[in-house]
N, C-alpha and C positions, 0 to 999 in steps of 0.2 A: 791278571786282575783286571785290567786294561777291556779285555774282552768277555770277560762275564758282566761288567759293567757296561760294556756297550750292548748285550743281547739282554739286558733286563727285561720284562715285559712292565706294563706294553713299548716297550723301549723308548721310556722317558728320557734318555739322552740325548737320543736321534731328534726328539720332539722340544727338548729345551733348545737344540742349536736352532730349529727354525725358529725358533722362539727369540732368537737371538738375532735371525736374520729380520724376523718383522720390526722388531722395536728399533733398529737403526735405520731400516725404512720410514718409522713414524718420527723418529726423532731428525731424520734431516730434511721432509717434508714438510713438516709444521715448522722447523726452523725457518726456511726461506719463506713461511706463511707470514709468520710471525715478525719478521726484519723488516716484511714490507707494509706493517702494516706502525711500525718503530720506531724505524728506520737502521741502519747499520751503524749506528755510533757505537765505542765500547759498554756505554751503559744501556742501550739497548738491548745486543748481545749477550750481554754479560748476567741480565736480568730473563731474559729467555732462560739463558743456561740453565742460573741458579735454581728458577722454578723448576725446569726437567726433573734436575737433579732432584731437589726439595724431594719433590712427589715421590722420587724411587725412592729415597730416604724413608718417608715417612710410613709408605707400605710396607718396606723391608721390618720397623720396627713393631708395625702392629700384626703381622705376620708372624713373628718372631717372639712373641706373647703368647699367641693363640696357636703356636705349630703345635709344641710336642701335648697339647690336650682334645687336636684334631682325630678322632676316631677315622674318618677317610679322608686323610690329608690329599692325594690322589683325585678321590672325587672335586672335594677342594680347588683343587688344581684347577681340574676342566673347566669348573663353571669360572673362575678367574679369567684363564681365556679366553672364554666363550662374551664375556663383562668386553675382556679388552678390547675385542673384535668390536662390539658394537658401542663403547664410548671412543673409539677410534676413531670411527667413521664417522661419528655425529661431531665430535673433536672437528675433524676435516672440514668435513662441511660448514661450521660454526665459525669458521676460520677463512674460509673461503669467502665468506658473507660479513667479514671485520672491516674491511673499509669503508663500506659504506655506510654500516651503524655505529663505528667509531668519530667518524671526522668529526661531526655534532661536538663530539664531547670532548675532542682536544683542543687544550687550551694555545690561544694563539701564542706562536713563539716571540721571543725577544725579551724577557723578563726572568728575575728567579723562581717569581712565581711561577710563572706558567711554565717552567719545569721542574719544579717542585710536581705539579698538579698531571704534568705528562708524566713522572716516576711513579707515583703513585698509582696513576692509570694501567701504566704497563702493568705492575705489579699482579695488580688487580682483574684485567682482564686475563692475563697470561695463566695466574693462577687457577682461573674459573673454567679454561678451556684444556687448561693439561693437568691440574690437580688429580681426577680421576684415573684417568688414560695410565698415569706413569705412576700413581700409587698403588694400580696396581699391578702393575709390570714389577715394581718394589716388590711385591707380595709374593711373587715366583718362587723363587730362590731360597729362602726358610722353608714352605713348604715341602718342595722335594727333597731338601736336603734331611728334613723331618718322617718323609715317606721312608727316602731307600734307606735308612741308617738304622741300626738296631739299638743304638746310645750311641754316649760319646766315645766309645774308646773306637768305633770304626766312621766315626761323623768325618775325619778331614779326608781321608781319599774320596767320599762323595761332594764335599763343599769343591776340593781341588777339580775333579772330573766336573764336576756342573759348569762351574763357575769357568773351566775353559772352554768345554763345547758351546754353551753361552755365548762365547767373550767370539769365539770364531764364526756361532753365526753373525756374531755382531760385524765382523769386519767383513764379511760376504752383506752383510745388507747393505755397509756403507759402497763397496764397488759394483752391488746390484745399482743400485740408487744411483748413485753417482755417475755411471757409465751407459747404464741400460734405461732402467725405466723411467726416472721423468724424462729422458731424452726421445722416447720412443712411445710411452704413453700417461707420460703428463702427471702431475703432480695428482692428483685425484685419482688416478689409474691408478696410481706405485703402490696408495693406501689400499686402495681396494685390494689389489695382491696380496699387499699384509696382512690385513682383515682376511681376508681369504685363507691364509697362511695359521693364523690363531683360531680360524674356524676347525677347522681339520683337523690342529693338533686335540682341543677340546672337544671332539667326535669320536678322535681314534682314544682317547683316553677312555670315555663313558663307556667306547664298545666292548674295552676290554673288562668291564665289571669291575672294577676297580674294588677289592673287600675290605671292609670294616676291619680295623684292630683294638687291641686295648691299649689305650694311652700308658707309657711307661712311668709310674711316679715319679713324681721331680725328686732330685738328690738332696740331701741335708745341703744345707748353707754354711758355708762355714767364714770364718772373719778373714783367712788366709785366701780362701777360695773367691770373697768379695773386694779383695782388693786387687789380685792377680786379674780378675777382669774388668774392673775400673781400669786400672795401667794397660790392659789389649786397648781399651776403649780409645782411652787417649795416641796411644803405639799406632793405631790404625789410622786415627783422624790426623798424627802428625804424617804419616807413607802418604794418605791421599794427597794432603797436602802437596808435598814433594812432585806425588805424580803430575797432578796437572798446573805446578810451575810451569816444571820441566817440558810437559806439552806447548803452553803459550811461547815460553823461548824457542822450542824447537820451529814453532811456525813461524814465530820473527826469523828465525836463520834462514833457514828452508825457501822464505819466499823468495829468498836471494838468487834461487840457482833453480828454483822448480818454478818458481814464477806464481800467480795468482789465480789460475783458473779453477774452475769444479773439480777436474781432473787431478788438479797437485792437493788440492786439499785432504783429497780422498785417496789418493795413493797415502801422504800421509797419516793419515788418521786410520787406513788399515793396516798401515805397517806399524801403528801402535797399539792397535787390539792387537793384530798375530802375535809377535811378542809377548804380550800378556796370558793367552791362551795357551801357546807353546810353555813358558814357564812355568804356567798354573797346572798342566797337562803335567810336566817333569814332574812338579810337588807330591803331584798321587802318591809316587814310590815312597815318600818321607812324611808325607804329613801324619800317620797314626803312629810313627813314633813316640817314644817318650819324650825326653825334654829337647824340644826344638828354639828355646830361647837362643843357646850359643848360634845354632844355626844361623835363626832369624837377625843376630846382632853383627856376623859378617855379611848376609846378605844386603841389610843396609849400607853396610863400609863398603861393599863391591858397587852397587849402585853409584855412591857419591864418586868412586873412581872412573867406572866406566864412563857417566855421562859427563867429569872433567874430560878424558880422554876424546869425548865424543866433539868437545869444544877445539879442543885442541887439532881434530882431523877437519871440523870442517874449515879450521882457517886455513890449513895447509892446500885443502881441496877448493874450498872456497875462492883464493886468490887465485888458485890457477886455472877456473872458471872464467874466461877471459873472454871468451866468443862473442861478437857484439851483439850478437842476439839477447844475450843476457841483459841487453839493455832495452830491448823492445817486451821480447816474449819469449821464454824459456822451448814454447810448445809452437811449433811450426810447421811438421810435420807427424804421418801417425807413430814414426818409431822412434820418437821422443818420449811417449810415454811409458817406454822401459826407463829412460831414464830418469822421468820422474821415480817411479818404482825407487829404482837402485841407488840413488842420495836417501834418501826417508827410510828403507831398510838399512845401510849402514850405519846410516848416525841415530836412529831411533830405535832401531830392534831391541839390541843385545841390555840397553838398560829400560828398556818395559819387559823383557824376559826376565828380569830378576825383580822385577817389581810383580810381575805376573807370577813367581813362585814364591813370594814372600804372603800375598794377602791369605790362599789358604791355610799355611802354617800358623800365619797372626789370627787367624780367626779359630783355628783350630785347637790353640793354645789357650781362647780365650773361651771356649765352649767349653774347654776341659775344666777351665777356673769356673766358670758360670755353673757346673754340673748338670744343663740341660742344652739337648740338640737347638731346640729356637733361639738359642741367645747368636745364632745366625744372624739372625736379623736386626740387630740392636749392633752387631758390630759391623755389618755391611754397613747400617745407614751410619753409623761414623768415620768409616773410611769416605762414604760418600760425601760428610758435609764437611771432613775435610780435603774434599774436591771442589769443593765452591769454593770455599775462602782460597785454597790455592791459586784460581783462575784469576779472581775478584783482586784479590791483592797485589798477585803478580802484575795484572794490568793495570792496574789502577794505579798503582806506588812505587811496586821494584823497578818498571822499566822506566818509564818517566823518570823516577830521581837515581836512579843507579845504572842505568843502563844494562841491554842482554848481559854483556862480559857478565858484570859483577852480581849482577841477578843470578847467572846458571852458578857464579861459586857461593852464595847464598843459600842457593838450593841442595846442592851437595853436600854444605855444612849442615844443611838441616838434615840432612839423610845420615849423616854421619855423627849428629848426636843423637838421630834417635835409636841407632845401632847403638852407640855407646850405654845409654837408658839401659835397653833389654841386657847387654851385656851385665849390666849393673843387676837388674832384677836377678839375671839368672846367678848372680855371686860366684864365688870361689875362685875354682883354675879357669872356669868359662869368662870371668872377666881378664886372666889374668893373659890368657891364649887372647883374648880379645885384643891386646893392645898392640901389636904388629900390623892389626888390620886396621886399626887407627892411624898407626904413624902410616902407612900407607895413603887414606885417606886424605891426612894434611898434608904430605909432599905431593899429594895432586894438585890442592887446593893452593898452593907454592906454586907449583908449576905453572897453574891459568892464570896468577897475577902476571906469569910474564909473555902470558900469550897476548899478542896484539890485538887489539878489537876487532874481533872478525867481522861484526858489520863495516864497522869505517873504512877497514883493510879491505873486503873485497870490494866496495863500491868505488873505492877511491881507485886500488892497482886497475879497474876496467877507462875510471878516467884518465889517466895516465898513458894507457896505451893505445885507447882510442878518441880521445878526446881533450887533448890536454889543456888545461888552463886552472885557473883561481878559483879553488873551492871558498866560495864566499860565505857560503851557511851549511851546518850540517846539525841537524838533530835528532833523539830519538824521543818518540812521543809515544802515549798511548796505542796508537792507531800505525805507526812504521817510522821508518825514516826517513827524514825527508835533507833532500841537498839541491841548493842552488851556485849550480856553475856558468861562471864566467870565463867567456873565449873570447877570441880575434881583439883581445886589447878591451875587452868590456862591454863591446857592442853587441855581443851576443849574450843570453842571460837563458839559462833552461832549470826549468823545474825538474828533480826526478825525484819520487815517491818507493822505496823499498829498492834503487837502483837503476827502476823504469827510466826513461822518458815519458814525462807528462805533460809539459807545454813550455811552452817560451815565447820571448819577446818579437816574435815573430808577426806575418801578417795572418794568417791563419783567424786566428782568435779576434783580432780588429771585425775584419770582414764579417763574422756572423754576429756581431754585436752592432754592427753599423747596420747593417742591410735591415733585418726585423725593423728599425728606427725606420729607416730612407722612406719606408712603403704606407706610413702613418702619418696623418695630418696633425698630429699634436702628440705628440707623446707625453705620457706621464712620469711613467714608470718602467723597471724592468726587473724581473727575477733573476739570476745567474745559477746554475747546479754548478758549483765545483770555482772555487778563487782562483785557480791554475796560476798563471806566471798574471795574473793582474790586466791581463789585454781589455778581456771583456767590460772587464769594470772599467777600466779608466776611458774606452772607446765612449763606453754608456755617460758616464760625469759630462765628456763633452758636449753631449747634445742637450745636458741639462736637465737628464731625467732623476727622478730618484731611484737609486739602485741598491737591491738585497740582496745579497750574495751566502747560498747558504754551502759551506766547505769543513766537513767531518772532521781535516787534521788540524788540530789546533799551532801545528809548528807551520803548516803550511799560512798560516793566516799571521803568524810571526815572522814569516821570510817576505810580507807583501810588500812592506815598504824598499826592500832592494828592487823591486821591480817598478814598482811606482813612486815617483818622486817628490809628489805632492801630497802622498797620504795620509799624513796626521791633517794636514789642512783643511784637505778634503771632507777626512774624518768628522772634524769637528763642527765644520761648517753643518754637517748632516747631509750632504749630498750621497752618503751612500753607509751602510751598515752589512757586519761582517756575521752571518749565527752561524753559531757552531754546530750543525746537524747535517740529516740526512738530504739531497735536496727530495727526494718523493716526499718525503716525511712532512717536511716543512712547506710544501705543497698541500698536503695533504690536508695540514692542520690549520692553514692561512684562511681568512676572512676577507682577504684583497680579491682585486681584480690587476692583472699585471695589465700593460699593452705588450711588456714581448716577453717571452719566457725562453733563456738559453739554456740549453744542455750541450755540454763539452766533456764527456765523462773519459776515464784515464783508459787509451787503448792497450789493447784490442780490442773488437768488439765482443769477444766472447771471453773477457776476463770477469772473475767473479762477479757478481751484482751489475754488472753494466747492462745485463737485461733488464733489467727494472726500469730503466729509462728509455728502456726501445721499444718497452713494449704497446699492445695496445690499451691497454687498461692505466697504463703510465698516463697516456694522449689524453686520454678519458679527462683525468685528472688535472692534466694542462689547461685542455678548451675548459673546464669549469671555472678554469682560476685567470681566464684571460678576459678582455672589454671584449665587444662588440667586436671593433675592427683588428685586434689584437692579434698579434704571429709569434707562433713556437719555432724558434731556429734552430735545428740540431744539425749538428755536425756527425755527418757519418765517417769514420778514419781509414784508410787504406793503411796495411793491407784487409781485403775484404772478399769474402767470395762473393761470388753474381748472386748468388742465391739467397743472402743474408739480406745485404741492399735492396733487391725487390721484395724479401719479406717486411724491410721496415717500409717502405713505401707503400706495401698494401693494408700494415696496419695504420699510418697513417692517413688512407686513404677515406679506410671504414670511420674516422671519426671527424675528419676536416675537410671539407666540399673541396678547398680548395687546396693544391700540392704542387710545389715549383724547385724545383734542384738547379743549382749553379754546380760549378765545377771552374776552380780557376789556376791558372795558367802555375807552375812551381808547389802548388798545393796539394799534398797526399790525403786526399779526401772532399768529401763531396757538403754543400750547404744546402738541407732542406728548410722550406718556408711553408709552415704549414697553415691556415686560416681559415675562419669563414667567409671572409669578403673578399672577392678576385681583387691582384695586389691591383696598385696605380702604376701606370705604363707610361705617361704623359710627359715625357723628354725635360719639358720647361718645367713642371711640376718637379719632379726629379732632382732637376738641377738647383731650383730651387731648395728643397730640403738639404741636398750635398752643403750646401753651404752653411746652412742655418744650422744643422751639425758638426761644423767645422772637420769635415771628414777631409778636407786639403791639409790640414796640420797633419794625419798620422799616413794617408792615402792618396795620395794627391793625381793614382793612374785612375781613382772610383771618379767616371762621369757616366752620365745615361748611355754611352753610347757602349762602355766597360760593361754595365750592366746586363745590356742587351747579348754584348759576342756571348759571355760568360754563360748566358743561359742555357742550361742542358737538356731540361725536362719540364712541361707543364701538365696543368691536371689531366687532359683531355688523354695521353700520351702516359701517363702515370697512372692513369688507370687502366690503358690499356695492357701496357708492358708487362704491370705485377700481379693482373687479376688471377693469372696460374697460379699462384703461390700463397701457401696459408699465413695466415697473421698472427706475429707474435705474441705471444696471448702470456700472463701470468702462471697459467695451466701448464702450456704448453711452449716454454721458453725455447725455440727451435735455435736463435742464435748461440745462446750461450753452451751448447752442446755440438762441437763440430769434429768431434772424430772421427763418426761416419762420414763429415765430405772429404775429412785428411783421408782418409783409408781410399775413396773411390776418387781420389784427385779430382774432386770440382772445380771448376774454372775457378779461379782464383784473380782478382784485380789487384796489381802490385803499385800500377798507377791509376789515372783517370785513362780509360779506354778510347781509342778512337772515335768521334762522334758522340761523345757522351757530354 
């Protein structure tokens, strides 16, 4: 069956999977379009999401009306397509061109208005540039399953077959994308492949003449028949639901041990499509069955088991993920990324396989109630919309007030009544066989209360054995987990974010918060990306400026006062203010003029989103938001390849006349100062500010003469060194994509280099 279904002509199968591989291209191209223009708070992301989603919703249901009265649903098809193709690309493009016709209209941050007035905006623009694009991506999927099906009694081995070569091009788009093309040709390339890719299918479609049929008349309605598909309706919206809890938790786990880059995302996230697709692929053999309810009501019960189960293996694996690597960067080498692979396949596969054999049956059951092939479409986009509320809620409520643990047994129990439901619809001995697969179900859900919190458990077992001392804070928040530990008797103090290391009470953080000041005859002001362990800000308080500090985790801004000791005082005095966003974002959207703008983002430098602040179109954004004689201090972190380092200093090149790199002495990383005006060099000047700063209270080795050894690079020399090398562009994010220098072992700097 299998293979007469794949040689259909004009072999629409073969042509849904690429179908499946464009739209994961377009969906995670415009996603990084769209964060940056947001920024990456939960409700940023989560408001992207929801619109994707929305759109494939909405076309799925207006598709799903108008399938089975399509005379050449087929032709149908092509021009869909052939649509996608080109509001894709204008998509792209439109999107490409958001920051600069947005800023205008975002309201400055600090208020509930003006985030009120930025939700709305998102909403609004997000909607206007992907509405089209994804409703009608929506619109796919009814229709062919309208074309190849004669009615419903053969409709679910085509919904199961679509709906998985679909699902598997979808997880080749995301490791296209993710691994290949923006890495090799840019975000605007990737699209154009895709568009390219929807062209062709909409070509080979036309060529094959695709012929007119007679629409089948719709079947009587009956009162039994309308409510057996109201109950799929809701059955499906409660699965989606489940699925994409189940997904946010697994990425909270996950980031534990696969770390945070483009790379683990995306092993991820294709090892939850594959799953899906391989299950949905099995269903073919069972979906035109008759009554698939009992089925469908142990596949839920098996779900809520396996992904307890799945809780249960990662904390066993989890804790014994020890390597201290696990505290910097998962990914450090190229044949790590099997391992990424092999965590995200274990603990993800086997319950998205039975989620990926449950939606054709559910939908199949529910086309048979409905008595017409389109009601496709009405039950897709309810599975879909409840995939929003699952992501939305889950972030937003389960993990903040319940944390992962009790979140994933949450989720399971939901899978496990909505097995129970169907059980119930289908009555008799199907409910009565049903109940073994329940008490199953709740001795899982027994079992994970007594499983240890596998977040707390594996961050904590890695402190213990490499770093022991006083877990002083640990929280989980929207955004990750965040823990501040205390060593050597309290004098040491480090921030970590999902396990990371991210900063601490170190001199590091002092240093590029002092220096931007030292070089200015009056400071005002200063910006901060990221609260870290508090250096920057409280360095910045003492020279008396006012300081903004914009830091995404809200628990991170709850642990500041361990770091800083004066800061309700500070607080209140108004010497400094905490917003809870993006820092591009809130750049983006500001009315100010800083004198210095810090960026200190969480290493590596090719960890998710920390391109956006390296790049060049970032700078753009800085020198607009700075005075006159104003300086951008970023700190670039070791470890680093040669090649990443001179790409940031050539993008910094192209936008600031003037470029000066320190490098100091015990410091894994280098200090760029970037400006329009050549810095002040003048010893007694110098010396002068040192003090007026009171940079002796936290620094007492910074004099002019500290200044001068320390000095690594100046403009003349910085433009020399990186003019080889292309600039990190938003296009073309070259940092944040380094498998290609893991694979050909690029020089790599583990410290600051000789002579640098």
């Amino acid at each position: 069956m299998i293979k007469n279904f794949l040689n259909s002509r004009p072999n629409i199968p073969l042509l849904f999977f690429l179908s499946g591989v464009s739209g994961l291209i377009y969906e995670t191209v415009w996603f990084r379009m769209l964060i940056r223009v947001f920024g990456t708070t939960l409700e940023a992301t989560s408001t992207v999401l929801a619109v994707f989603m929305g759109g494939l919703a909405l076309g799925a249901v207006i598709a799903g009306k108008k399938a089975d009265g399509a005379k050449n649903p087929l032709k149908a098809y092509a021009a869909l397509e052939l649509l996608i193709a080109l509001s894709a690309l204008s998509a792209t493009l439109a999107m490409a061109g958001l920051p600069e016709f947005i800023a205008p209209l975002l309201p400055e941050g600090g208020t509930a208005g003006a985030e009120a007035g930025t939700a709305l905006l998102r909403v609004l623009v997000s909607a206007g540039v992907l509405a089209i694009p994804t409703a009608l991506m929506g619109a796919t999927l009814p229709l062919l399953v309208s074309a190849l099906s004669t009615g419903t009694a053969d409709s679910g081995g085509k919904i199961s077959r679509l709906y998985a070569l679909n699902t598997l091009g979808a997880a080749l788009g995301v490791l296209a994308a993710g691994y290949l093309l923006i890495a090799h040709a840019g975000e605007k390339g990737a699209a154009l492949l895709a568009a390219a890719l929807n062209l062709a299918i909409a070509l080979r479609v036309m060529l094959s003449s695709p012929q007119e049929r007679q629409p089948a008349p719709p079947a009587a309605e009956t009162a039994e028949g309308r409510r057996g598909y109201r109950l799929m309706l809701l059955i499906l919206g409660a699965s989606g639901f489940t699925a994409l809890a189940l997904e946010v938790l697994w990425a909270r786990l996950l980031v534990l041990t696969i770390g945070n880059s483009v790379y683990a995302f995306s092993a991820m996230l294709a090892s939850y499509l594959l799953g899906i697709a391989l299950g949905s692929l099995y269903a073919g053999e069972r979906a035109d069955d008759g009554d698939t309810l009992p089925l469908l009501a142990k596949t839920q019960a098996a779900l809520a088991c396996v992904a307890l189960a799945g809780l249960g293996a990662f904390y066993l694996a989890g804790t014994g993920a020890t390597d201290p690597k696990y505290m910097y960067s998962p990914l450090t080498q190229a044949s790590d990324i099997f391992h990424l692979f092999g965590w995200s396949l274990i603990i993800i596969m086997p319950a998205t396989a039975l989620m990926g054999f449950f939606f054709p049956l559910a939908a199949q059951a529910g086309v048979r109630a409905a008595g017409r092939v389109g009601a496709v479409g009405a039950l897709y986009g309810a599975n879909t919309v409840g995939t929003i509320l699952g992501s939305l809620i889950t972030g937003f409520i389960l993990i903040p007030q319940l944390g992962t643990k009790f979140s994933f047994i949450l989720a399971a129990i939901l899978a496990a009544l909505t097995g129970t439901a169907l059980a119930s619809l289908a009555g008799g001995e199907a409910k009565r066989r049903f109940t073994p697969w329940l008490a199953g179900a709740a001795l899982a859900a027994a079992a994970a209360f007594a499983v240890p919190d596998p977040v707390f458990s594996t961050i904590n077992r890695r402190f213990q054995l490499h770093n022991p001392g006083l877990l002083a804070f640990h929280a989980e928040d929207r955004g990750g987990a965040v823990d501040v530990l205390f060593t050597g008797g309290g004098e040491i103090k480090s921030l970590y974010i999902n396990g990371l290391a991210v900063s601490g009470n170190g001199e590091a953080g002092k240093l590029m918060s002092h220096f931007p000041l030292l070089f200015q005859a009056s400071p005002k002001s200063m910006f901060i990306i990221g609260l870290g362990a508090a250096n920057t800000l409280r360095s910045g308080v003492l020279h008396g400026v006012k300081v903004t500090v914009a830091e995404l985790l809200p628990a991170v801004r709850e642990a500041g006062p361990l770091f800083a000791g004066n800061w309700e005082k500070s607080l209140a005095a108004g010497r400094f203010e905490v917003r809870l966003n993006d820092g591009r974002n809130e750049l983006l959207r500001s009315r100010r003029k800083y004198d210095a703008i810090i960026v200190d983002v969480t290493p590596p430098i090719y960890s998710s989103g920390a391109v956006n602040v390296y790049s060049r179109d970032f700078f753009k954004i800085a020198r607009s938001r700075l005075t006159e004689t104003g300086v951008l201090s970023l700190w670039i972190p070791l470890p680093c390849f040669e090649s990443d380092y001179y790409m940031i200093i050539r993008s910094l090149k192209d936008v600031f006349p003037e470029v000066n790199v320190w490098a100091f002495p015990g410091q894994a990383g280098f200090l760029a100062l970037a400006s329009a005006q050549p810095l002040e060099s003048r010893p007694k000047v110098l010396a002068g500010r040192i003090k007026r700063g009171n940079v002796a209270r936290e620094l007492p080795f910074v004099t002019p003469e500290y200044i001068y050894a320390t000095h690594a690079m100046g403009t003349a020399e910085a433009d020399e060194l990186s003019a080889g090398y292309p600039a990190v562009t938003d296009d073309r994010p070259h940092t944040e994509f380094p498998l290609a220098r893991l694979m050909a072992y690029s020089p790599m700097w583990f410290q600051v280099p000789e002579g640098r």
